[in-house]
DOTI-425797 format. One record per residue: residue number from 1; x, y, z of N, C-alpha, C in turn. Coordinates in nm, 3 decimals, decimal comma, padded with zeros to 5 digits. Atoms other than C-alpha are relative to their C-alpha. Example, Ala and Ser with C-alpha at 12.3 -4.5 7.8 and 13.67 -1.06 7.14 Angstrom:
<pts>
PT_1_00,089_-00,119_00,000_01,230_-00,450_00,780_00,090_00,120_00,000
PT_2_-00,082_-00,119_-00,006_01,367_-00,106_00,714_-00,077_00,109_00,073
</pts>
This chain:
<pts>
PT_1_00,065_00,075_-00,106_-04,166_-02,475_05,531_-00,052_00,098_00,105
PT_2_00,050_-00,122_-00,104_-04,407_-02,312_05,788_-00,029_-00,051_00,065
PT_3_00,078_00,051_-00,066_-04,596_-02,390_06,085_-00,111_-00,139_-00,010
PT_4_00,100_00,026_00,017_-04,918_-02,450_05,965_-00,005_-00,127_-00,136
PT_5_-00,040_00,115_00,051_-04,795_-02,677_05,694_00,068_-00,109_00,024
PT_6_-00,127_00,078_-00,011_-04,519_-02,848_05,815_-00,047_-00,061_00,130
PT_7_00,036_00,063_-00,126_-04,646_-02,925_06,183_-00,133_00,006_00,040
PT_8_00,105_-00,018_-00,056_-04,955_-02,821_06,246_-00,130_-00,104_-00,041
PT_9_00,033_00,111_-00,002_-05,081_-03,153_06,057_-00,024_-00,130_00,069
PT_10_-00,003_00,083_-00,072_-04,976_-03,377_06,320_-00,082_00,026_00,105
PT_11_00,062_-00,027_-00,093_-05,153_-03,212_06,586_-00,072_-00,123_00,094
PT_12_00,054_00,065_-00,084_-05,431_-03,461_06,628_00,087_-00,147_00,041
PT_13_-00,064_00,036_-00,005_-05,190_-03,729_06,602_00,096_00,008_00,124
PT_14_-00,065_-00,060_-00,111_-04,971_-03,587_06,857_-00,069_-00,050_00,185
PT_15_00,053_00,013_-00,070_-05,237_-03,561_07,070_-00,112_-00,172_00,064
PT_16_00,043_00,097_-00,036_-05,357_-03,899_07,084_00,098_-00,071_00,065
PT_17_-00,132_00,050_-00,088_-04,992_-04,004_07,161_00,012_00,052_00,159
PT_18_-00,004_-00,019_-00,142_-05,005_-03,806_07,454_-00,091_-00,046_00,079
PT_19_00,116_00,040_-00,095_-05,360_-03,899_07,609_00,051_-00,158_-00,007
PT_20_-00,017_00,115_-00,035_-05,234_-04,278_07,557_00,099_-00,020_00,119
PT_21_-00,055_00,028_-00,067_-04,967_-04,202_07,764_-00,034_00,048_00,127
PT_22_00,084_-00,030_-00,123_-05,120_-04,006_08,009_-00,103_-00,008_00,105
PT_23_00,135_00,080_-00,030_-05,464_-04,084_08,016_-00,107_00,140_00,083
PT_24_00,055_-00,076_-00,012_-05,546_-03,761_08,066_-00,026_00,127_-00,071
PT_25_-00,009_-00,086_00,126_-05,709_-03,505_07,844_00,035_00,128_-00,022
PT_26_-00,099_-00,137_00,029_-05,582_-03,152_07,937_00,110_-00,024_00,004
PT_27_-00,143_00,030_00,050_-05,243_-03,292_08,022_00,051_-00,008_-00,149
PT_28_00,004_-00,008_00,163_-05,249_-03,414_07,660_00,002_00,079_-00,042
PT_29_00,000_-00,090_00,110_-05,340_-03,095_07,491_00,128_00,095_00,100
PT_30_-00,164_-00,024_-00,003_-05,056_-02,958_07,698_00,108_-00,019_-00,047
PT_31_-00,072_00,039_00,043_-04,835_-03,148_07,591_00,056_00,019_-00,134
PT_32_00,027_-00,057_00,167_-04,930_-03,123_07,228_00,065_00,180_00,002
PT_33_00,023_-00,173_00,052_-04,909_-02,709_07,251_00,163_00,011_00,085
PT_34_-00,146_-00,021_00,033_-04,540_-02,789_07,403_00,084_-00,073_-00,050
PT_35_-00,053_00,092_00,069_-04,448_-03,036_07,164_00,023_00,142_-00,119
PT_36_00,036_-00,171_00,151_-04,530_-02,720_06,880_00,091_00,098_00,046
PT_37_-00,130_-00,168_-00,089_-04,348_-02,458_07,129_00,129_-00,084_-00,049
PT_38_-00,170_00,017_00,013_-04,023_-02,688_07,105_00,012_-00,034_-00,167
PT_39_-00,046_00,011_00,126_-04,072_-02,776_06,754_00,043_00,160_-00,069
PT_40_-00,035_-00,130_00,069_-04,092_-02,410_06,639_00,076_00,070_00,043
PT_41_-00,220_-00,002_00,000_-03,747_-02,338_06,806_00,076_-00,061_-00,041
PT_42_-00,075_00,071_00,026_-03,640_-02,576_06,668_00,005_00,013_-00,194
PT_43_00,049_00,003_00,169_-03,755_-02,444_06,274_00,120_-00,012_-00,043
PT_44_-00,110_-00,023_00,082_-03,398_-02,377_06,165_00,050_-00,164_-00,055
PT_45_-00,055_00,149_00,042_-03,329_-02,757_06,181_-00,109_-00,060_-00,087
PT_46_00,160_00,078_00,077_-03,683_-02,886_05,998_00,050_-00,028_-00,125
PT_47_-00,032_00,082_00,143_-03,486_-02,915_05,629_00,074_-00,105_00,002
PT_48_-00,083_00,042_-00,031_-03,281_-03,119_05,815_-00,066_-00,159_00,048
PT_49_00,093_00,123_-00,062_-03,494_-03,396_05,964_-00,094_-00,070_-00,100
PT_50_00,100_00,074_00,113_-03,645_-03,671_05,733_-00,107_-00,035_00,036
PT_51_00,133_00,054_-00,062_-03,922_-03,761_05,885_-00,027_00,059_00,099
PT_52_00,076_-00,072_-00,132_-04,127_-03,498_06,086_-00,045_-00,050_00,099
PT_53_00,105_00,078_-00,099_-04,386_-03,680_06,198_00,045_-00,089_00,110
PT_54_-00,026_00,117_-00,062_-04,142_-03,935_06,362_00,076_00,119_00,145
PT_55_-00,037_-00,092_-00,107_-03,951_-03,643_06,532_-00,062_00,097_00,072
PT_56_00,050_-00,074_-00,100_-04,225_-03,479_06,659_-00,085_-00,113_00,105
PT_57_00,053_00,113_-00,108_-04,366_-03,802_06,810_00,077_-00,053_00,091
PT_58_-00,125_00,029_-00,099_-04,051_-03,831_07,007_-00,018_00,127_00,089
PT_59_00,010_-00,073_-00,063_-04,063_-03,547_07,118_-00,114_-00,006_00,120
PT_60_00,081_-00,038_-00,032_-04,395_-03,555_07,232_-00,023_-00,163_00,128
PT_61_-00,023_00,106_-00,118_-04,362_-03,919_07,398_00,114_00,033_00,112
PT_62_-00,093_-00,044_-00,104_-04,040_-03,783_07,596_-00,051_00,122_00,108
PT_63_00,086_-00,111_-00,051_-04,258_-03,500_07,689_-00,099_-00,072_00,136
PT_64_00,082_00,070_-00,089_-04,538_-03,712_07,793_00,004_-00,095_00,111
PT_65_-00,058_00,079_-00,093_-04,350_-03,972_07,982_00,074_00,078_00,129
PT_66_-00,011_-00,099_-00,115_-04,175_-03,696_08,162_-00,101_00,060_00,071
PT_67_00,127_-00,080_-00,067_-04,499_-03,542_08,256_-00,059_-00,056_00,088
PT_68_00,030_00,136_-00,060_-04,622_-03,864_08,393_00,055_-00,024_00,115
PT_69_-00,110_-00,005_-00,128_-04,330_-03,890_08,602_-00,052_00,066_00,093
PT_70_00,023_-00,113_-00,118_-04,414_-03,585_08,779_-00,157_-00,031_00,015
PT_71_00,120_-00,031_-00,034_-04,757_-03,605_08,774_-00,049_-00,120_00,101
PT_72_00,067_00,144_-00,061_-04,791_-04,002_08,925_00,051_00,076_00,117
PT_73_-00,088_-00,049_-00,095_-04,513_-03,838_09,174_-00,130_00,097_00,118
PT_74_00,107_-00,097_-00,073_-04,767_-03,555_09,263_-00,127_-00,045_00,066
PT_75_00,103_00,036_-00,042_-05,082_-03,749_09,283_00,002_-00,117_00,086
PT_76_-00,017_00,094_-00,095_-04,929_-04,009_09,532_-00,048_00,083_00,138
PT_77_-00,040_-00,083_-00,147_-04,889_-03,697_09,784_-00,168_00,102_-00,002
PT_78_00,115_-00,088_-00,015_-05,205_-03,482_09,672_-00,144_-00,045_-00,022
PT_79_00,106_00,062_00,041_-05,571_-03,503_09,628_-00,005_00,018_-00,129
PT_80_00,027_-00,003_00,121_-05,731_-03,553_09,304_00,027_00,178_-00,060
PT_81_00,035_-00,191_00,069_-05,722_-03,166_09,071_-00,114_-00,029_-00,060
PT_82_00,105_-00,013_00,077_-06,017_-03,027_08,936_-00,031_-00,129_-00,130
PT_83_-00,004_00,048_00,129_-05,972_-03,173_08,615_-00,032_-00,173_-00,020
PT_84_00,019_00,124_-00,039_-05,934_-03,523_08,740_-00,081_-00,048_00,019
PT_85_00,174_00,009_-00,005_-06,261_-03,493_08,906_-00,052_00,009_-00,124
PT_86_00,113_-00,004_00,092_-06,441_-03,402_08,649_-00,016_-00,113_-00,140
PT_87_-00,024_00,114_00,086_-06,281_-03,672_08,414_-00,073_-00,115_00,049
PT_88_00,032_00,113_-00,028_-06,361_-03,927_08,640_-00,160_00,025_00,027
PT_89_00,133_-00,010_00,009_-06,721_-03,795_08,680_-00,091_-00,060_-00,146
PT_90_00,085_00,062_00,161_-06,771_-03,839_08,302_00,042_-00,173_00,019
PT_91_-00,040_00,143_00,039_-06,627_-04,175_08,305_-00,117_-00,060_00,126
PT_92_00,105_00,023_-00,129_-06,857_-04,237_08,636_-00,127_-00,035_-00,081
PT_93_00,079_00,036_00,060_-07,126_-04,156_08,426_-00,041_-00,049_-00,143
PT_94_-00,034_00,105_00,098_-07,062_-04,343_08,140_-00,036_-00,104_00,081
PT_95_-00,002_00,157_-00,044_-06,995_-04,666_08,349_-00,169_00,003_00,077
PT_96_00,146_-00,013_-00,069_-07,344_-04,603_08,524_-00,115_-00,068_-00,073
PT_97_00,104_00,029_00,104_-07,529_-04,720_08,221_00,050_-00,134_-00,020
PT_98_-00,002_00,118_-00,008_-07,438_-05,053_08,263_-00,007_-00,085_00,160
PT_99_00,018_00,021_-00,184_-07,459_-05,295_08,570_00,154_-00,010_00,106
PT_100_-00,109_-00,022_-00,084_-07,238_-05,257_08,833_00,113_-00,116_-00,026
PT_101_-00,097_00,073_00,042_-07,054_-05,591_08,781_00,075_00,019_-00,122
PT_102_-00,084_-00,027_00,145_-06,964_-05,525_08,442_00,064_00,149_-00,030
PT_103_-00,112_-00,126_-00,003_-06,839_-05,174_08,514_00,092_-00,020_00,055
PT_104_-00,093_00,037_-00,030_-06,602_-05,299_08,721_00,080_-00,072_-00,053
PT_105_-00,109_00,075_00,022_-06,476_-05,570_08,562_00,035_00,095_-00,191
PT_106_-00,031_-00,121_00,089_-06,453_-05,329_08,233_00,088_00,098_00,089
PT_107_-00,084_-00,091_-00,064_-06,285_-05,082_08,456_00,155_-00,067_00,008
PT_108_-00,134_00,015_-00,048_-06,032_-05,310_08,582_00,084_-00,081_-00,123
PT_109_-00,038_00,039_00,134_-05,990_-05,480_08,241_00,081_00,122_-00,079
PT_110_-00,093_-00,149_00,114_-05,879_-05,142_08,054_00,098_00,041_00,102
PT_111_-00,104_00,012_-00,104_-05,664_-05,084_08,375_00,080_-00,123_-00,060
PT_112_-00,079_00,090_00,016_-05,503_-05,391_08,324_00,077_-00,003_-00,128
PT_113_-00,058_-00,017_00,104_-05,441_-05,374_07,952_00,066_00,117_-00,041
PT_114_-00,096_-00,103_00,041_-05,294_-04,992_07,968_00,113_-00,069_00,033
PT_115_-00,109_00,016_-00,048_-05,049_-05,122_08,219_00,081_-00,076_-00,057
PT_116_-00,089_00,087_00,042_-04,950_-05,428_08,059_00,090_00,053_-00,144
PT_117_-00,059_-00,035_00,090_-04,909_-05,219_07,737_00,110_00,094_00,021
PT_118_-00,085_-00,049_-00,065_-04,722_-04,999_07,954_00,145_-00,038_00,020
PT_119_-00,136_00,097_-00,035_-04,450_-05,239_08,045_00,040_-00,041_-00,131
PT_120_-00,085_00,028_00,067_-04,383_-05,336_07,703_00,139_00,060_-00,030
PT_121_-00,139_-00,051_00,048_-04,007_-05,285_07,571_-00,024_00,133_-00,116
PT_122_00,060_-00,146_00,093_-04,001_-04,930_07,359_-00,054_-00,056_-00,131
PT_123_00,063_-00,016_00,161_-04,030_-05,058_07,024_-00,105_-00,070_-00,023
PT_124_00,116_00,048_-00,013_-04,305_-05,278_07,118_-00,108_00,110_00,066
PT_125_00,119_-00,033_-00,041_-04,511_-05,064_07,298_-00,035_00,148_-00,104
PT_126_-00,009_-00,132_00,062_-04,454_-04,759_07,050_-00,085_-00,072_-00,167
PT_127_00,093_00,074_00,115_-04,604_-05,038_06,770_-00,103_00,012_00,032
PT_128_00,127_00,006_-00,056_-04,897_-05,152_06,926_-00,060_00,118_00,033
PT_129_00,073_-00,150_-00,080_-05,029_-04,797_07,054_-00,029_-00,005_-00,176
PT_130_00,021_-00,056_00,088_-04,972_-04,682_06,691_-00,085_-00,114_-00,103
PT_131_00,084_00,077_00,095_-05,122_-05,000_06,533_-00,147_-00,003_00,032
PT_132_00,105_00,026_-00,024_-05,405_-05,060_06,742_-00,105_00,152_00,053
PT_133_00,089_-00,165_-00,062_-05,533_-04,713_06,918_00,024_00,109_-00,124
PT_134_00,029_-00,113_00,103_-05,422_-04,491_06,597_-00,030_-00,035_-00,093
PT_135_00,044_00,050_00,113_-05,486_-04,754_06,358_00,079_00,048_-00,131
PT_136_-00,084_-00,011_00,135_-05,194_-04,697_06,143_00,029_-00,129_-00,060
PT_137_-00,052_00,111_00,087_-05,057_-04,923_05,860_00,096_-00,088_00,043
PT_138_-00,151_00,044_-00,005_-04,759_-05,171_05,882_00,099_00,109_-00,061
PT_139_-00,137_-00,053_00,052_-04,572_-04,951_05,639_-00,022_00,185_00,046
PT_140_-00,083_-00,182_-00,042_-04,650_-04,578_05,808_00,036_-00,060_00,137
PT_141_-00,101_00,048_-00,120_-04,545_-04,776_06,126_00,156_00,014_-00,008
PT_142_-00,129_00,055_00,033_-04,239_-04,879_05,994_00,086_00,154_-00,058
PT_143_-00,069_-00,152_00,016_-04,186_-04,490_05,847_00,000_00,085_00,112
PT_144_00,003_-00,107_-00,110_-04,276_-04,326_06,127_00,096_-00,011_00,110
PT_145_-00,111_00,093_-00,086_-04,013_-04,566_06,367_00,131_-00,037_-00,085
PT_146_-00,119_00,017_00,116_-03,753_-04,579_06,072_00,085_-00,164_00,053
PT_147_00,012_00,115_00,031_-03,812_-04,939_06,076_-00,040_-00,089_-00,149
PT_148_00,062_00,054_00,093_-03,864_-05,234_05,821_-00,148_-00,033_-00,004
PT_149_00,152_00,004_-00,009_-04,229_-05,326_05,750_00,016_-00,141_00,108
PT_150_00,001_00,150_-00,139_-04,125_-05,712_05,899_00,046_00,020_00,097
PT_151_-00,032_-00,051_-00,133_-03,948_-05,545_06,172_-00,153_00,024_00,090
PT_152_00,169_-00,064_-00,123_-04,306_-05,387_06,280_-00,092_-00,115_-00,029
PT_153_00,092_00,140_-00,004_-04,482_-05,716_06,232_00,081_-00,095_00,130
PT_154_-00,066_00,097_-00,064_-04,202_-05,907_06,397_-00,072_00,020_00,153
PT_155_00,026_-00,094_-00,125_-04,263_-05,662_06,715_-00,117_00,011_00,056
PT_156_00,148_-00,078_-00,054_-04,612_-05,595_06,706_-00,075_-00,153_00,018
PT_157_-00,002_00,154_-00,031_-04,652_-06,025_06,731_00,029_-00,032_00,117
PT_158_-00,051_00,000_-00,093_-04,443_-06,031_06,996_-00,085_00,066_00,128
PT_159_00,069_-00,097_-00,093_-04,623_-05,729_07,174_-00,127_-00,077_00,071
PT_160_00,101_00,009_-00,041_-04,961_-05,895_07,148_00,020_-00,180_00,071
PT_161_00,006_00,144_-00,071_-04,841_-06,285_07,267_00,058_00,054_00,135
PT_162_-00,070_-00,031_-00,114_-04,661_-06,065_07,560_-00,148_00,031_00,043
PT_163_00,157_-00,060_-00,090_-04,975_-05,891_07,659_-00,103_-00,096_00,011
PT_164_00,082_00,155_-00,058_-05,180_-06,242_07,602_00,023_-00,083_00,096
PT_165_-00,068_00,091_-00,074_-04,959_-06,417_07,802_00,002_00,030_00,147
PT_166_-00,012_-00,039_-00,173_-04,975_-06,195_08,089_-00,183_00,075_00,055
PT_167_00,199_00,035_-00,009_-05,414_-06,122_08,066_00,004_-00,100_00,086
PT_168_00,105_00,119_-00,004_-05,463_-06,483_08,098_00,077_-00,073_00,143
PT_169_-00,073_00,034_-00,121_-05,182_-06,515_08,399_-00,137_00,059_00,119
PT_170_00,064_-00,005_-00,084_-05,410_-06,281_08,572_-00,120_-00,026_00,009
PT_171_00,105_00,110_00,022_-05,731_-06,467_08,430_00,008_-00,086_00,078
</pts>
């Protein structure tokens, strides 16, 4: 087992887990490049772990959620960073190409639906991300969460009448 075989597959993977949780795209590839740093201290254990992919997506959500932490923490007290700007410039001009009403309510619509996906319970919101934004299967759900396949149906049902239920509250 090496690097470049063994981990360096998940990468983009990885990295989509982190920008969902972050929502931001260098954070993300941070994250990713110390999700890889702690996995490859961690090589001696890799014959040991059945499922990579699931333990490096832990990793990389504990990562990202910690990062988050600090970072909401930081940007209560500071101004925007570079990076921020310039994110929100592209997204600026993106939304520009439509009319102002409907950028907003698009704006505050995808606002609304991170958060609510936000608040789900772990094994719900760790479905839904991976069903709907990575577009995985029921059954690499269910491998990747060392779940049953009706377990990740049961959940990912649940997820989306929770997040309907609370849309149409603020509808």
């Amino acid at each position: 087992m090496d690097l470049r075989t063994t981990i360096l597959p998940y990468r983009d993977r990885l990295y989509r887990l982190a920008l969902s949780i972050t929502q931001h795209t260098a954070e993300a590839e941070d994250i990713v490049q110390d999700t890889m740093l702690r996995a490859w201290e961690q090589r001696d254990e890799w014959p040991n772990i059945k499922n990579i992919g699931a333990w490096l997506a832990q990793i990389c959500k504990n990562l990202s959620l910690d990062h988050k932490k600090r970072a909401d923490l930081l940007r209560t007290v500071d101004l925007p960073s570079e990076t921020e700007t310039a994110t929100s410039r592209q997204e600026l001009a993106q939304l520009q190409q439509t009319t102002p009403d409907k950028q907003v309510e698009a704006s505050e619509t995808m606002n609304l639906l991170s958060r609510l996906m936000a608040e789900l319970p772990p094994p719900q919101n760790d479905i839904i991300r991976l069903r709907e934004l990575e577009g995985l299967s029921y059954k690499e759900i269910a491998e990747e969460l060392q779940l049953t396949e009706t377990q990740v149906r049961v959940y990912l049902h649940r997820a989306r009448t929770r997040i309907k239920q609370q849309y149409l509250q603020w509808h």
